[in-house]
BAKOLLUM-758040 format. One record per residue (C-alpha): x, y, z; residue number from 1. Coordinates in Angstrom, 2 decimals. Each point is the difference from the previous one (the first is absolute). Example, Ala and Ser with C-alpha at 12.3 -4.5 7.8 and 13.67 -1.06 7.14 Angstrom:
2
- xx  yy  zz  nr
- 12.30  -4.50  7.80  1
- 1.37  3.44  -0.66  2
This chain:
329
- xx  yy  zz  nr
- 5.87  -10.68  69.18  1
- -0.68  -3.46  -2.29  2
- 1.23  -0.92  -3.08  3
- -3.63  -0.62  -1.39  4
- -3.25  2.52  0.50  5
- -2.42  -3.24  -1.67  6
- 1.26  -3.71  -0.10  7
- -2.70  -1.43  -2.17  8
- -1.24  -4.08  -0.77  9
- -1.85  0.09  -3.03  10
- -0.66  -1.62  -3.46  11
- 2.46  -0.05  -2.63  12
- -2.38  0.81  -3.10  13
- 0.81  0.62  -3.58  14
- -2.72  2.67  -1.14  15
- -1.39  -0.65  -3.19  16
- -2.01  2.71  -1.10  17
- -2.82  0.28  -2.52  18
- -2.80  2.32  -1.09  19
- -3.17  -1.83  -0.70  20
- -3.44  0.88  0.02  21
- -2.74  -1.44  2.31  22
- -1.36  -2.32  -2.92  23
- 3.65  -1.75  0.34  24
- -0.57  -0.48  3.65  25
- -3.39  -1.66  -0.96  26
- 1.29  -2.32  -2.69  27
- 2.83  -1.03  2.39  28
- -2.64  -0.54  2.55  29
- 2.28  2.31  2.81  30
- -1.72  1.94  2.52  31
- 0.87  3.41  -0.42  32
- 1.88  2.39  2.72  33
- 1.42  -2.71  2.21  34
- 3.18  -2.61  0.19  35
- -0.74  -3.54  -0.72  36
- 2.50  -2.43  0.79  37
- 0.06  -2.61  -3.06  38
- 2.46  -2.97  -1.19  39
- 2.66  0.33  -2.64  40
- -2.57  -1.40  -2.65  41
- -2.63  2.26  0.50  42
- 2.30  3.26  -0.29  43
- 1.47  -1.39  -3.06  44
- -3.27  -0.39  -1.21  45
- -0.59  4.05  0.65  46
- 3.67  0.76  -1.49  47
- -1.22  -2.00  -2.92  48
- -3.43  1.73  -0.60  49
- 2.39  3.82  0.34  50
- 3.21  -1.65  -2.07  51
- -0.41  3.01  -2.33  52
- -0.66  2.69  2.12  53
- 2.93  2.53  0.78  54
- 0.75  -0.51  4.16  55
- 2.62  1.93  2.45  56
- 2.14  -2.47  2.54  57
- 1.13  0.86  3.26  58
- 1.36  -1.57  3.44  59
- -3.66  0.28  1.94  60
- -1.48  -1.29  3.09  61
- -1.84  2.02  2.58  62
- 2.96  0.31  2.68  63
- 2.72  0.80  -2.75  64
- -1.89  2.70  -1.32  65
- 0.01  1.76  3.11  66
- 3.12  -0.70  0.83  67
- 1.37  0.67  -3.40  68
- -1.76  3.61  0.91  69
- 1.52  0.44  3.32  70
- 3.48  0.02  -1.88  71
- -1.31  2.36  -2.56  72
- -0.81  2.22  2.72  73
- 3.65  0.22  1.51  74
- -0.76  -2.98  2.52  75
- 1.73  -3.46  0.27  76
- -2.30  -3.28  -0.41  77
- 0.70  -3.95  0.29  78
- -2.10  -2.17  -1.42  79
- -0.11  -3.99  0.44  80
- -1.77  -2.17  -3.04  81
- 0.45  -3.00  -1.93  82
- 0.86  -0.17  -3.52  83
- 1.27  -2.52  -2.29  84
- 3.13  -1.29  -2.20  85
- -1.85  1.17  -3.23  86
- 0.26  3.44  -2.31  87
- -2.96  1.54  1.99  88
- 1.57  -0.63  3.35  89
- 3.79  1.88  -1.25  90
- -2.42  2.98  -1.43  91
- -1.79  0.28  3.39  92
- 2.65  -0.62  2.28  93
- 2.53  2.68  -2.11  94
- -3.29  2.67  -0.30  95
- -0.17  -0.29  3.96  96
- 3.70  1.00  0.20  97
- -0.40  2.73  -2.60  98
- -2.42  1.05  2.11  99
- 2.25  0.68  2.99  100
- -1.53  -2.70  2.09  101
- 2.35  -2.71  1.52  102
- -1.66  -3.58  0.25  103
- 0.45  -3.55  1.29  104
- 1.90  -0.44  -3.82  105
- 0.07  -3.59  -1.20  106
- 3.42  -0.39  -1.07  107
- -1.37  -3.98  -0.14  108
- -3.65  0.21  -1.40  109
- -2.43  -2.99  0.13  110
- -1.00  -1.30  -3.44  111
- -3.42  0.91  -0.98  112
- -2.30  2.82  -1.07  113
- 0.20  2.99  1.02  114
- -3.14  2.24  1.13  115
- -1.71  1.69  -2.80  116
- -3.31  2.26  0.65  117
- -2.36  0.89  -3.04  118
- -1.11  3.73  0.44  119
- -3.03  1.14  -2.06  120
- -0.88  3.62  -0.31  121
- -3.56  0.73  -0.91  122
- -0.89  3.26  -1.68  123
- -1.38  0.91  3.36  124
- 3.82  -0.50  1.06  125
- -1.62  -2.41  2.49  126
- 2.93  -3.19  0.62  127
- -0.83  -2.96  -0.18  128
- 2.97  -2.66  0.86  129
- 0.06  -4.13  -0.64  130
- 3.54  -1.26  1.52  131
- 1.59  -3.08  0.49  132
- 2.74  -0.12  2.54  133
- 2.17  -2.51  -1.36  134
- 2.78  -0.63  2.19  135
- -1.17  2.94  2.05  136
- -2.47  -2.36  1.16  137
- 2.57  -1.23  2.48  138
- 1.04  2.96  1.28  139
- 1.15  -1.21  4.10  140
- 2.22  0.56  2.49  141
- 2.67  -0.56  -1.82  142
- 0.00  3.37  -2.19  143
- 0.06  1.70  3.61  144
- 2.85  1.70  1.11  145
- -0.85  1.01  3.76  146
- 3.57  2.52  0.15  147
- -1.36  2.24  -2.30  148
- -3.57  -0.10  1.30  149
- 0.96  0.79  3.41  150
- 2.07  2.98  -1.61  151
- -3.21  1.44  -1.36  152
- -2.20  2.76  1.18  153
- -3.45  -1.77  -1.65  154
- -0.08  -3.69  -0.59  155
- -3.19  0.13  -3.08  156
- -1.76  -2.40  -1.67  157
- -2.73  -1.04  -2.11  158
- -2.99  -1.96  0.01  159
- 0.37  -2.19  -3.31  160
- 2.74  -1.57  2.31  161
- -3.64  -1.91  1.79  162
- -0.47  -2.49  -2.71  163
- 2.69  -2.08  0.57  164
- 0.77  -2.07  3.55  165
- 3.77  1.01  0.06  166
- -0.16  3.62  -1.01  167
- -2.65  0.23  2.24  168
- 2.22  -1.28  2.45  169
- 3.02  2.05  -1.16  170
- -1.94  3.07  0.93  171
- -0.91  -0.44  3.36  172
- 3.06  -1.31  1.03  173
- 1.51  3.35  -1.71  174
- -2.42  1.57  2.04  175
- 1.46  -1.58  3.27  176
- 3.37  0.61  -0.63  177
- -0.88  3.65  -0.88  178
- -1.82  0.64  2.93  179
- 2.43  -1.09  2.63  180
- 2.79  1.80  -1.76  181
- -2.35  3.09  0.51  182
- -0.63  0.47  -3.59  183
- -3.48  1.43  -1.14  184
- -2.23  -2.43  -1.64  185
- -2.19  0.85  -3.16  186
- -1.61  -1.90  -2.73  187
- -2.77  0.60  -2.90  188
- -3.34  -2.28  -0.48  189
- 0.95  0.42  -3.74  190
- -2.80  -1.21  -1.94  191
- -4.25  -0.06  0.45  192
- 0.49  -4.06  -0.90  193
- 2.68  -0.20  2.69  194
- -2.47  1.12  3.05  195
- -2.84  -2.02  -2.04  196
- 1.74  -3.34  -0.07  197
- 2.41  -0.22  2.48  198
- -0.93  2.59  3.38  199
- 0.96  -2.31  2.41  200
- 3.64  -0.41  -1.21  201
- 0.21  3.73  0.36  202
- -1.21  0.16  2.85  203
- 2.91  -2.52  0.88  204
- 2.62  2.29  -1.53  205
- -1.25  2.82  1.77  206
- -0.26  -1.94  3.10  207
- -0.11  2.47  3.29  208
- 0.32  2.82  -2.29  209
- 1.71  2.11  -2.41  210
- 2.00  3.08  0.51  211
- -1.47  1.48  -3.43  212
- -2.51  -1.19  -2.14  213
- -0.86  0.55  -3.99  214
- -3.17  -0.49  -1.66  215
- -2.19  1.21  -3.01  216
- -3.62  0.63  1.35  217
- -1.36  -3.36  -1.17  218
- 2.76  -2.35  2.02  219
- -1.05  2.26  3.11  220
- -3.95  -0.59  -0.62  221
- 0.93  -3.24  -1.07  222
- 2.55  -0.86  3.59  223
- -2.78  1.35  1.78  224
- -2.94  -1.74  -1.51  225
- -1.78  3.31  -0.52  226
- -1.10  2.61  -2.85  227
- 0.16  2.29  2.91  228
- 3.12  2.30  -0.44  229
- -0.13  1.43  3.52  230
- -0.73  -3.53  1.04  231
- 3.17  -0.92  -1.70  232
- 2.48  2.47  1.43  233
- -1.39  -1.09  3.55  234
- 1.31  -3.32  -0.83  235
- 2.62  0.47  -1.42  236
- 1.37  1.98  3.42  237
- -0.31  -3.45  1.60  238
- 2.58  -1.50  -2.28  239
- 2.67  2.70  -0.69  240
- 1.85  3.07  2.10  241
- -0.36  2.22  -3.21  242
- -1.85  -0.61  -3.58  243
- -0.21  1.51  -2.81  244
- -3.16  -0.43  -2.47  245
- 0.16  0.79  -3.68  246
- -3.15  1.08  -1.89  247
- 1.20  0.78  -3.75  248
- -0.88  3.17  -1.15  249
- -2.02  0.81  3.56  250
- 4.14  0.23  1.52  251
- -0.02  -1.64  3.28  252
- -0.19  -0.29  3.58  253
- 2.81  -0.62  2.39  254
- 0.11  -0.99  3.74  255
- 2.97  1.27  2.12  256
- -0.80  -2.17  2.77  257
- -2.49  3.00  1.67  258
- -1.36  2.01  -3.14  259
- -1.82  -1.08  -3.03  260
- 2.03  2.34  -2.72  261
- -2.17  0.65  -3.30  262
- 3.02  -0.26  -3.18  263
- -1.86  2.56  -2.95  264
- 0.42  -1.75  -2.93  265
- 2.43  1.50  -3.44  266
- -2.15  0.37  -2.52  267
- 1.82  -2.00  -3.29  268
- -1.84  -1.62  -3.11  269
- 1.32  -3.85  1.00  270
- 1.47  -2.13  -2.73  271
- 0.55  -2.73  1.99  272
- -0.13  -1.18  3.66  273
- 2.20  -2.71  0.18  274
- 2.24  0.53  2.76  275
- -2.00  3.09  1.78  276
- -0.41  -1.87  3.05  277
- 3.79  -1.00  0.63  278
- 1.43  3.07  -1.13  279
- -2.52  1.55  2.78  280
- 1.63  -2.11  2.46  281
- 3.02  0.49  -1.00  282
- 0.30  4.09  0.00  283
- -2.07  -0.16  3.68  284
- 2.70  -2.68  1.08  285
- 2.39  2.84  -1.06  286
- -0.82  2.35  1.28  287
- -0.54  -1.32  3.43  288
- 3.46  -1.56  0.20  289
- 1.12  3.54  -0.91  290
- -1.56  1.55  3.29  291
- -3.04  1.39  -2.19  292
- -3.29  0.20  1.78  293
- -3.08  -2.00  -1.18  294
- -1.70  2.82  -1.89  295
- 3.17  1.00  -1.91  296
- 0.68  -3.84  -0.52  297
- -3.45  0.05  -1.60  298
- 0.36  2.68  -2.35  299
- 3.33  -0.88  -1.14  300
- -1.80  -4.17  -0.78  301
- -3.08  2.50  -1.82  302
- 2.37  1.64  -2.31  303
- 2.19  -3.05  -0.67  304
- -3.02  -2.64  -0.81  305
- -1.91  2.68  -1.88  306
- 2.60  0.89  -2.32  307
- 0.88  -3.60  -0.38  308
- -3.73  -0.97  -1.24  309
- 0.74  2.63  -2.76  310
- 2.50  -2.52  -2.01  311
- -0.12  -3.78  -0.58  312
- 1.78  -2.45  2.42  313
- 0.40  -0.33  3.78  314
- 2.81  2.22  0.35  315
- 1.73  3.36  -1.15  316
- 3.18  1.10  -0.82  317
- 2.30  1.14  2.76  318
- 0.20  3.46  -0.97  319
- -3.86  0.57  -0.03  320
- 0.03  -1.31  3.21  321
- 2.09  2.40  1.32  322
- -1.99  3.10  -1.78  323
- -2.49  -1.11  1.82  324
- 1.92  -0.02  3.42  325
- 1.46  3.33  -0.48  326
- -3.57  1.50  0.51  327
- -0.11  -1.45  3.28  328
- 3.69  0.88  1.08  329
């Protein structure tokens, strides 16, 4: 048995939370349902503009999410990020740890900024996200700690690693090490602007292929330059073992490597979907470790996202977590 079911290499983002209407998106000229990478000015700018509104913080980033919800579920995660010498790199680095997830922990941390992501929840409880990486920017080889990834049962990560030349790097050699130690590969497209702007670095990262493979229904169009869904899931067989597709409130559809598995949806009145995605990822990554098959996986990742979307921010407590995994036990 390993010590780790998911090693993960991720961002290290500060959530900053806000509810804001789509009029605020138009006066601060942000396109509305994606991530936009912007400098430190520009999101101060935005901070500025919301100074008075009331806002939740949180340790975020697409990878620790999930594998802040792998330990929720009973499992045992490790994730690698970069974070820096300032107050917002202690609260991340000691929410991680609350969390139950053990980490490449700076006991020297760089000088610098921090991460910090700018969520905005429309009354639709569409998410819209503007983030600068700060330090997290040079996230590299050097935040990788190949013993515990070769003690792992999934090696996952995510595509906002693409925009920058050494994370970029840092995942695919990840993704080397992983697969000669005979550990299963998996990683999410993460964001519509991701497989927009920069589809040729993940094609890089996914290089001969991915064991498993997350993506909302626009990345897949999107990967496979199609409106085509059918078209889509043909493609996407090309590039990954096993996939799983997520459609919102339509559920979602799963490949087990010889089935396409249809996931019914849980009917909720969504609040916000910050964080559906990874906490999808994270339950299915679960479950599998645990021996589950891929339809069981699947309804267990329903449950959990759904009844996430029903409160603000990208993650719930442990204890709801594990309501929800005592009606799949």
């Amino acid at each position: 048995m390993r010590k780790y079911h998911v090693y993960g290499i991720g961002n290290a983002l500060v959530d900053m939370e806000y509810e804001v209407n789509v009029g605020d998106l138009e006066k601060l000229r942000i396109d509305k349902g994606v991530m936009t990478l912007v400098d430190a000015d520009r999101q101060t700018e935005i901070m500025d503009h919301l100074a008075e509104r009331h806002h939740r913080k949180g340790s975020g980033g697409s990878v620790a999410n999930s594998i802040i919800a792998v330990s929720q579920f009973g499992g045992k995660g490790f994730h690698s990020c970069k974070v820096a010498n300032d107050a917002l790199g202690r609260f991340y680095m000691d929410d991680l740890i609350a969390g139950g997830v053990d980490t490449n922990y700076h006991t020297d941390r760089e000088d610098g900024h921090t991460g910090c992501c700018v969520v905005l929840v429309t009354p639709d409880s569409d998410r819209t996200m503007v983030t600068h990486l700060g330090i997290g920017g040079d996230l590299s080889e050097k935040e990788l700690v190949p013993e515990s990834l070769r003690d792992s049962d999934y090696f996952y990560t995510e595509g906002y690693l693409v925009t920058t030349d050494s994370a970029r790097e840092l995942s695919i050699t990840a993704k080397r090490i992983a697969e000669a130690a005979g550990v299963k590969t998996a990683i999410s497209l993460s964001d519509p602007n991701m497989v927009t702007h920069f589809k040729g670095g993940l094609r890089e990262m996914i290089g001969g292929g991915v064991d498993l493979l997350f993506a909302n229904e626009t990345e897949a169009k999107g990967m496979a330059d199609t409106e085509d869904l059918n078209a889509a899931i043909s493609f996407m067989k090309t590039i990954a073992k096993e996939f799983a597709i997520t459609r919102g409130p339509e559920g979602a559809l799963i490949y087990d490597g010889n089935t396409l598995l249809e996931i019914e949806p849980v009917k909720v009145d969504a609040i916000d979907t910050v964080g559906a995605g990874d906490m999808f990822a994270g339950a299915f990554l679960y479950g599998r470790t645990q021996g589950w098959d891929h339809r069981r996986s699947g309804n267990l990742a329903a449950a959990a996202s759904a009844k996430l979307v029903t409160s603000l921010g990208p993650r719930i407590g442990t204890e709801e977590t594990q309501a929800v995994l005592r009606r799949f036990l």
